[in-house]
C-alpha positions in Angstrom: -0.2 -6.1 -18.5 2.0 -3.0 -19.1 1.7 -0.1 -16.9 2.9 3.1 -18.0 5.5 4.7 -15.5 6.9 8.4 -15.3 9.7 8.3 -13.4 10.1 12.0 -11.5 13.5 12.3 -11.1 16.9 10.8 -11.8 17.0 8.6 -8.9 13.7 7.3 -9.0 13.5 3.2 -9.4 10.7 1.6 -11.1 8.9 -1.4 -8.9 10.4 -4.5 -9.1 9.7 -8.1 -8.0 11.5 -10.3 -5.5 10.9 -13.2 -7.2 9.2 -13.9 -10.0 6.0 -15.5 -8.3 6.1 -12.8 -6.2 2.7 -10.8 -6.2 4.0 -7.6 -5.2 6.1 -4.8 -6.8 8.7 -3.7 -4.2 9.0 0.4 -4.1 12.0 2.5 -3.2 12.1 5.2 -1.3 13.5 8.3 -3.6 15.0 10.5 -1.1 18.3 12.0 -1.0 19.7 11.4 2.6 18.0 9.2 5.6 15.0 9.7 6.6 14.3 9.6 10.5 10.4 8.4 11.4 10.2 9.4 15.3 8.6 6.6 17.7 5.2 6.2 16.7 5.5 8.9 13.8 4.5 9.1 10.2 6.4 10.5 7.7 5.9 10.4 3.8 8.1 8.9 1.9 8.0 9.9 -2.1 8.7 7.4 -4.3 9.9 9.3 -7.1 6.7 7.9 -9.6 3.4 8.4 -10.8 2.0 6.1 -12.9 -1.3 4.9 -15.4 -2.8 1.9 -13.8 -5.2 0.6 -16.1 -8.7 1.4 -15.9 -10.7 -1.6 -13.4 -7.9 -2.2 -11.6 -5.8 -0.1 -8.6 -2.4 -0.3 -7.3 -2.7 -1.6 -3.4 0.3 -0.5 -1.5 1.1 -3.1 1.3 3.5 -3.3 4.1 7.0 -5.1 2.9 7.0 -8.1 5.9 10.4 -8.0 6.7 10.3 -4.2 7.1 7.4 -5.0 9.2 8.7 -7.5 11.2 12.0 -6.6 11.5 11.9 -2.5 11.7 8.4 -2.3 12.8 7.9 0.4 9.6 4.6 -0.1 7.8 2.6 1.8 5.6 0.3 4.4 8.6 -2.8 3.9 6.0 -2.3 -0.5 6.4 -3.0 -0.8 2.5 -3.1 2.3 0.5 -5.0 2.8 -2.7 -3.8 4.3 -5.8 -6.6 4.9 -8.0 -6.4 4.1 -12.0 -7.7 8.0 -12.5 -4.6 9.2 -10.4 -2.0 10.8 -12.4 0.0 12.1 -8.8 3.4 11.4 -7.4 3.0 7.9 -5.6 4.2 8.5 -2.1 3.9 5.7 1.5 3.1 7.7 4.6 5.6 5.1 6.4 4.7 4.4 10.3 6.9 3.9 13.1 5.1 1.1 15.5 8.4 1.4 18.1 9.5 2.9 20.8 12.9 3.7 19.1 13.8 6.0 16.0 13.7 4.2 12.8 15.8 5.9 9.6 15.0 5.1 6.4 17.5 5.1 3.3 18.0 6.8 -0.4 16.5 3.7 -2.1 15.4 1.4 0.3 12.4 -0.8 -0.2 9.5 0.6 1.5 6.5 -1.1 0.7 5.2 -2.9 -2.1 2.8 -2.1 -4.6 0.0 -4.8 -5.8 -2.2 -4.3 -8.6 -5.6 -5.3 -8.2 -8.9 -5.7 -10.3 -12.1 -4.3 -8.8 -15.8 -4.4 -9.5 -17.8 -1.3 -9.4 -20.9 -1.2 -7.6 -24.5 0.9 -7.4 -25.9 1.0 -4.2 -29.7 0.9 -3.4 -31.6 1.6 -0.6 -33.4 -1.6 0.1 -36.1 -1.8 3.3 -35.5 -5.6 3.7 -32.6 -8.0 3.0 -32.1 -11.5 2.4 -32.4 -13.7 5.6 -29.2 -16.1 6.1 -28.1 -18.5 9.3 -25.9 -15.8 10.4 -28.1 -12.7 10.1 -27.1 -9.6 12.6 -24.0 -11.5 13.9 -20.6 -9.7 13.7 -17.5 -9.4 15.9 -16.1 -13.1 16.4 -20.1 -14.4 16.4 -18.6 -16.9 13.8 -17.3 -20.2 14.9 -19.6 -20.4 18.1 -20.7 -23.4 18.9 
């Protein structure tokens, strides 16, 4: 699959892989100097790209776990969605989860960007659905024994 890219500035980087089994596309952050996220704060981070995802498919933008785990930054959203109709700049409003202040760099990898097929859906109203073992159970019902 080729995905068309428009990079928005000189600096912008297109998403790479990590490895080459790797399922996401790592994305830089395209700013000029660092980048402070206060405790607990979002900020938005441009990446410097749109792009044409194809159409039954959208671009999933995921937390980079080591960021995660080791800066407490994640995207504020959990997974963001970039739609295949979206012809915008692609930016990560990045998340500070500490209690310290957390800088972010010209070109550091911020999150990573998946692309993902979906099936649309038509909704109808129904007055009765299928019975199954589980029925109305939710929250943790599951498992019980």
């Amino acid at each position: 699959m080729k995905i068309k890219v428009k990079k928005l500035s000189a600096t912008a980087a297109l998403p790479e892989r990590g490895s080459s089994f790797a399922a996401g596309y790592d994305l830089r952050a395209d700013i000029a100097e660092p980048q402070e996220i206060a405790p607990h704060g979002t900020s938005m981070i441009p990446t410097g790209l749109s792009m044409e995802i194809p159409e039954g498919y959208f671009g999933g933008i995921f937390a980079r776990s080591g960021l995660a785990a080791k800066e407490g930054l994640r995207p504020a959203n959990c997974v963001g969605v970039v739609d295949s109709d979206y012809r915008g700049p692609v930016m990560v409003a990045l998340h500070n989860d500490t209690q310290a202040v957390r800088t972010v760099t010209p070109g550091e990898r911020i999150a990573q960007l998946v692309i993902i097929p979906f099936l649309g859906a038509e909704f109808e109203v129904s007055e009765e659905l299928q019975e199954t073992d589980r029925g109305e159970g939710g929250f943790g019902s599951t498992g019980k024994n």
